[in-house]
C-alpha positions in Angstrom: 14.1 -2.6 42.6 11.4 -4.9 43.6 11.4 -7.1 40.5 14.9 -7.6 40.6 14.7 -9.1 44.1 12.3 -11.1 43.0 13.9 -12.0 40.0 17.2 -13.3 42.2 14.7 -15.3 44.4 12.1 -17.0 42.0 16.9 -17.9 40.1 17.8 -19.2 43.5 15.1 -21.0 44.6 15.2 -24.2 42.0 18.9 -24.0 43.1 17.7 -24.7 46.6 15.5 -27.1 46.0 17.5 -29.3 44.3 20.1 -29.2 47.1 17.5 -30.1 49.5 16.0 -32.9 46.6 19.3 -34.5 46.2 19.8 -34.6 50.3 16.8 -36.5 50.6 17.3 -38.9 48.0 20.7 -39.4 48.9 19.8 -40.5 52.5 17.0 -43.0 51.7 19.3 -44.5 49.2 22.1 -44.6 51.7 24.3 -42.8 49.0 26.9 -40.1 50.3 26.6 -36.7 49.6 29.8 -34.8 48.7 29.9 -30.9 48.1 30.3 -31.8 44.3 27.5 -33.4 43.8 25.7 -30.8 45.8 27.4 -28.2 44.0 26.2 -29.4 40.8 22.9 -29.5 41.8 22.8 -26.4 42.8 24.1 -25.4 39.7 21.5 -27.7 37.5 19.1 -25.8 40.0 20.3 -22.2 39.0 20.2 -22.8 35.3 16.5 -24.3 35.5 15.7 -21.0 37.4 17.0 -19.2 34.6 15.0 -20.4 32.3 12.1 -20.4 33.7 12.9 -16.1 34.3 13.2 -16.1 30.7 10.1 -18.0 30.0 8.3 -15.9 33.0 9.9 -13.1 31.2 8.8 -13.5 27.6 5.7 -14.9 28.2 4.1 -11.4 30.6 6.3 -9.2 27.8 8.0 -7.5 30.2 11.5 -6.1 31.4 13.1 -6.9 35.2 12.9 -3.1 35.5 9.0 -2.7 34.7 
């Protein structure tokens, strides 16, 4: 049960950062940010976690559950 908390968190957390990423480069560049451009970093984030699960995933030859 372990690895599949860790599995969410290692998926969420590029979707986190790119939030925070696209904050911080909105305000220095005096751009607004709207929840759908948020949102679809978020989302950009999610899918880069994904695949980098996969890769984590394929690369140790091993399953979420052992």
């Amino acid at each position: 049960m372990k690895r599949i908390w860790l599995s969410i968190c290692y998926v969420l957390a590029p979707g986190f950062g790119m939030i925070l990423a696209h904050i911080t480069i909105s305000f220095f560049n005096g751009a607004d940010v709207t929840r759908q451009n948020t949102f679809k970093f978020f989302v950009y984030g999610i899918i880069a976690g994904i695949i980098l699960l996969i890769l984590r995933l394929l690369i140790k030859g091993k399953t979420l559950e052992g």
